[in-house]
C-alpha positions as CSV (number, residue, x, y, z in Angstrom):
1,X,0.0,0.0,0.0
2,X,2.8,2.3,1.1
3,X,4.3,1.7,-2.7
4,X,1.6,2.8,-4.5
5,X,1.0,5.8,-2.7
6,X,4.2,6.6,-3.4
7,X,3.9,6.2,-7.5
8,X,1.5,8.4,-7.2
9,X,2.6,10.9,-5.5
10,X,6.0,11.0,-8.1
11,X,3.4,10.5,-11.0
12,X,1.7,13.9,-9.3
13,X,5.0,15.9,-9.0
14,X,5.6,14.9,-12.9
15,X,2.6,15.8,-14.1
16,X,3.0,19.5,-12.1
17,X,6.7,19.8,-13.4
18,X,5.7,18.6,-17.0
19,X,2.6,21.4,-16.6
20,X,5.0,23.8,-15.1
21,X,7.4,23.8,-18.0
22,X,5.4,23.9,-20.5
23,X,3.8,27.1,-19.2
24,X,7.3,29.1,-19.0
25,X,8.2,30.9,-21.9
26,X,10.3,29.8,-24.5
27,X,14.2,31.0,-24.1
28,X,17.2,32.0,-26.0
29,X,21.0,33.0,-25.4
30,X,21.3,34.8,-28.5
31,X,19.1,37.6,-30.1
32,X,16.2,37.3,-32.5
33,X,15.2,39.8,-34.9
34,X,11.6,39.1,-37.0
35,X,12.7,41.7,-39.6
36,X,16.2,39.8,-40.5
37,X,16.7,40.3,-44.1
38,X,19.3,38.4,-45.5
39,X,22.8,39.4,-47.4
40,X,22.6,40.8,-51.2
41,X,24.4,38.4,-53.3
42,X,24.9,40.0,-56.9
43,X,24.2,37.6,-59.7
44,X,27.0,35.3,-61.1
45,X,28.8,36.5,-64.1
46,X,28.0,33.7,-67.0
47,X,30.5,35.4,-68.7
48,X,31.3,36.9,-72.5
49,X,29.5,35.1,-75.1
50,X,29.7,34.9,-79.0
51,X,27.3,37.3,-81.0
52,X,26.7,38.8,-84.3
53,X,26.9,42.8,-84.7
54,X,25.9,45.7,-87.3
55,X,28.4,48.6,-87.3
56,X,28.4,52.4,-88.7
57,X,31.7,54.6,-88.5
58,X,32.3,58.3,-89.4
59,X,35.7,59.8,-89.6
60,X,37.9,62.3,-90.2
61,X,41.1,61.8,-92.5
62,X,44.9,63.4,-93.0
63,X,46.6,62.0,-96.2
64,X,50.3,61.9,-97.6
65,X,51.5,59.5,-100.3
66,X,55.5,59.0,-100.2
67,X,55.9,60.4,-103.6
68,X,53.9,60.8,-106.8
69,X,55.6,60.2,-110.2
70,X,55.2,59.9,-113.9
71,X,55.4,56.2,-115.1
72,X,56.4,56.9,-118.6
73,X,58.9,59.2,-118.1
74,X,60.0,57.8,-115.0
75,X,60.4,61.5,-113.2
76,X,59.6,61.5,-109.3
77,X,58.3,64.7,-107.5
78,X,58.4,65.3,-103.7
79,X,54.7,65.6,-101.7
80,X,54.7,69.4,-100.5
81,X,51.3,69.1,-98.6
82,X,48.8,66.9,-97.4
83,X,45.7,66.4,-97.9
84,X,42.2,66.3,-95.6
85,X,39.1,64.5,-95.9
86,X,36.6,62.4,-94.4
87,X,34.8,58.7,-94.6
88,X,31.8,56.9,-93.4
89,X,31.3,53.2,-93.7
90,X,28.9,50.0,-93.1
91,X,30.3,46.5,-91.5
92,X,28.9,43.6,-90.0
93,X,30.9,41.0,-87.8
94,X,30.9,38.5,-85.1
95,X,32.8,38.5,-81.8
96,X,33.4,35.6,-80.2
97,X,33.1,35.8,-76.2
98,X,36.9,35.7,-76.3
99,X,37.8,39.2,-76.8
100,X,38.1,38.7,-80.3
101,X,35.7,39.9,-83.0
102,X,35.9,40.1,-86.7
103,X,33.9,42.2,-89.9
104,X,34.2,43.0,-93.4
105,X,33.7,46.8,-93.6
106,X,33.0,48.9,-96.6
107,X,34.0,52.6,-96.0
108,X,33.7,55.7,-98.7
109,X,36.5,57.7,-98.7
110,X,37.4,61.2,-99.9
111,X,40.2,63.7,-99.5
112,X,41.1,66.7,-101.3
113,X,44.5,68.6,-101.9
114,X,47.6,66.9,-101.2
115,X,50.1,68.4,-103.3
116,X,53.0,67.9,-105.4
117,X,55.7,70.1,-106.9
118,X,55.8,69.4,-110.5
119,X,58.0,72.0,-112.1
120,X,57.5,75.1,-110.3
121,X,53.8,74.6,-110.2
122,X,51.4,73.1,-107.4
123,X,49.7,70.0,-108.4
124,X,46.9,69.2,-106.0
125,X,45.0,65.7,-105.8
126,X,41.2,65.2,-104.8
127,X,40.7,61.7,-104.3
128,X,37.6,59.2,-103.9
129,X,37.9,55.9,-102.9
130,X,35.9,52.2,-101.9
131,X,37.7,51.2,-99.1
132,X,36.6,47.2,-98.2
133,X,38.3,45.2,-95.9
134,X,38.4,42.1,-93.7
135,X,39.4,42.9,-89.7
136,X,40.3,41.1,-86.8
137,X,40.6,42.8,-83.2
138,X,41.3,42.3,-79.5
139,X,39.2,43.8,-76.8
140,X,40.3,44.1,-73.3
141,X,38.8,44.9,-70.4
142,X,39.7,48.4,-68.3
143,X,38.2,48.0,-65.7
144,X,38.9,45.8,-62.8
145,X,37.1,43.1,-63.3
146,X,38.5,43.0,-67.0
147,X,36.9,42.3,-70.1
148,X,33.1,41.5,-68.8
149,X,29.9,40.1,-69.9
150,X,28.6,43.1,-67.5
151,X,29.9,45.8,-70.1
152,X,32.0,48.8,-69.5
153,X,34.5,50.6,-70.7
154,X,37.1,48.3,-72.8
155,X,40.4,49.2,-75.3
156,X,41.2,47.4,-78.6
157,X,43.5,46.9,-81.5
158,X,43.4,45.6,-84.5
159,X,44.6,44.9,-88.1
160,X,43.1,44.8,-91.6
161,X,43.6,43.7,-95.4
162,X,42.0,44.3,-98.4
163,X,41.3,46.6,-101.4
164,X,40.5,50.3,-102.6
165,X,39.3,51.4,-105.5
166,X,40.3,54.6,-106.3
167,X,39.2,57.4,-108.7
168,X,41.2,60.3,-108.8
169,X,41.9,63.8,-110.6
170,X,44.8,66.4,-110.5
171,X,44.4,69.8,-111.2
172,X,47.1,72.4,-111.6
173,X,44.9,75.2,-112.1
174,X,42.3,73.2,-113.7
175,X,41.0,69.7,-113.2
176,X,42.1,66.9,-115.4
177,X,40.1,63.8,-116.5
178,X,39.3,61.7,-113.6
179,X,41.1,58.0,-113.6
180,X,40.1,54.6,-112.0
181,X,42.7,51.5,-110.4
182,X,42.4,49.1,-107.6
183,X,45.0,48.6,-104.9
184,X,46.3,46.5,-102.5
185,X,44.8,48.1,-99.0
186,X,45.6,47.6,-95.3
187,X,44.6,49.1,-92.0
188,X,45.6,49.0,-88.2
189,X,43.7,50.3,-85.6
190,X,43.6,51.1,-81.4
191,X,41.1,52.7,-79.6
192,X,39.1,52.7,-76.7
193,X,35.3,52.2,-76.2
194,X,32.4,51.2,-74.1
195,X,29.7,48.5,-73.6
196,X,26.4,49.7,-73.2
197,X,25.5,46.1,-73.9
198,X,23.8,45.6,-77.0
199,X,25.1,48.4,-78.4
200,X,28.5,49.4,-78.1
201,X,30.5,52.9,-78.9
202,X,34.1,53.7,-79.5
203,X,36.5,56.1,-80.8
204,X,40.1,55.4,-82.4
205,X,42.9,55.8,-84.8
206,X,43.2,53.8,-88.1
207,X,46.0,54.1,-89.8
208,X,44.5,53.2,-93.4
209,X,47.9,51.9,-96.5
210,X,46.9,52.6,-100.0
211,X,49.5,50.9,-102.0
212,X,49.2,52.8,-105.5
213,X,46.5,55.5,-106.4
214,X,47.3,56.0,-110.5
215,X,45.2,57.8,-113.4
216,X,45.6,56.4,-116.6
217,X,43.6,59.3,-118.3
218,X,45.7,61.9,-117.7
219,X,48.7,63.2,-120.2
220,X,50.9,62.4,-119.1
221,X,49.6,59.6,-116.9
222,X,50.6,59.0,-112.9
223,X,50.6,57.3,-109.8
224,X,51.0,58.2,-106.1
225,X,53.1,55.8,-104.0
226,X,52.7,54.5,-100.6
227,X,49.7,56.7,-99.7
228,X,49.1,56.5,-96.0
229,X,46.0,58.1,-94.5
230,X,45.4,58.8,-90.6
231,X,41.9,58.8,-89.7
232,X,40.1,59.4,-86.3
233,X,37.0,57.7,-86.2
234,X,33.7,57.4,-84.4
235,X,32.0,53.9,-84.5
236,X,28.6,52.6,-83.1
237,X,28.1,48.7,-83.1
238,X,24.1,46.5,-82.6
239,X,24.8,43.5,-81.0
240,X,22.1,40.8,-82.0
């Protein structure tokens, strides 16, 4: 008898403890705050990736050949003055997600009086010429993070080969006939730009090699050697 009053009495002081505890609020030894927002974590960078593009350019050109001459009768004159101009061209490439791109462009040249000595008397050359070539460039990056899917601001150089075809006319006092030929052409090219993402600006220096610019129609015929022309140029690309 004496147990089983005692059971019960432990089963009693359980059941009190058990109702005790449960009744007591619920504590911790560190703080709580309802309104916890968690850290910003900025998206992951997939990185670069391959994409076509349209591009326009607009420039403005200095000209100087290394010397002009007379085929027939083998006479050389000296280039006095150079000549100024402009362009504007068309392109369309693809970059690869690498930092390297490549286009075909298609540019419209002219400049106007770069001058020889022939004789005494000024000899002064207006030029228009088809400028197509095929480029290949290197982006980097400028920023810190480098070259970036994210865009920014980004430098690049680059090289170039093709043709030109040229039409020219000389006056020395009054225009001659105007002449056609096609020429050997090359380019290189820096600059420095910036990635709005899908469309990208820049601005840089091409320095465009005409091999030969030559009129057949004139008496007595000639050609312009080595003609290298310095242009500063604005260019927009369309990613798509």
């Amino acid at each position: 008898m004496k147990k089983l009053v005692a059971c019960a009495v432990l089963g009693a002081a359980a059941l009190v403890s058990t109702a005790a505890m449960a009744a007591d609020p619920v504590s911790f030894d560190y703080p709580v705050y309802k309104d916890y927002v968690p850290p910003y974590v900025p998206p992951v960078d997939e990185g670069l990736k391959g994409s076509f593009y349209l591009r326009g350019s607009v420039a403005g050109n200095y000209a100087w050949s290394r010397q002009a001459r007379h085929p027939d009768a083998g006479d050389v004159f000296s280039i006095t003055e150079g000549g100024w101009g402009y362009s504007a061209g068309i392109g369309a490439g693809y970059e690869t997600g690498t930092g390297l791109r490549f286009d075909t462009t298609v540019d419209y040249l002219a400049n106007n009086d770069m001058t020889a000595d022939i004789g005494g008397v000024d000899h002064t050359l207006e030029l228009r010429s088809t400028i197509v070539l095929a480029n290949a460039y290197y982006d980097f990056g400028l920023g810190d993070m480098g070259l970036s899917a994210a865009g920014g601001a980004f430098g690049y150089v680059g090289a170039g080969a093709g043709v030109a075809f040229n039409d020219s006319r000389v006056s020395d006092g009054s225009f001659g006939p105007w002449g056609s030929n096609t020429s050997f052409a090359a380019a290189g090219m820096t600059g420095v730009g910036y990635d709005f993402g899908s469309i990208v600006a820049d601005l840089g220096y091409r320095a465009l090699y005409i091999a030969s610019i030559e009129n057949d129609n004139e008496t007595p015929r000639y050609a312009l050697d080595d003609t290298l022309v310095h242009e500063l140029r604005a260019t927009l690309r369309y990613r798509f």
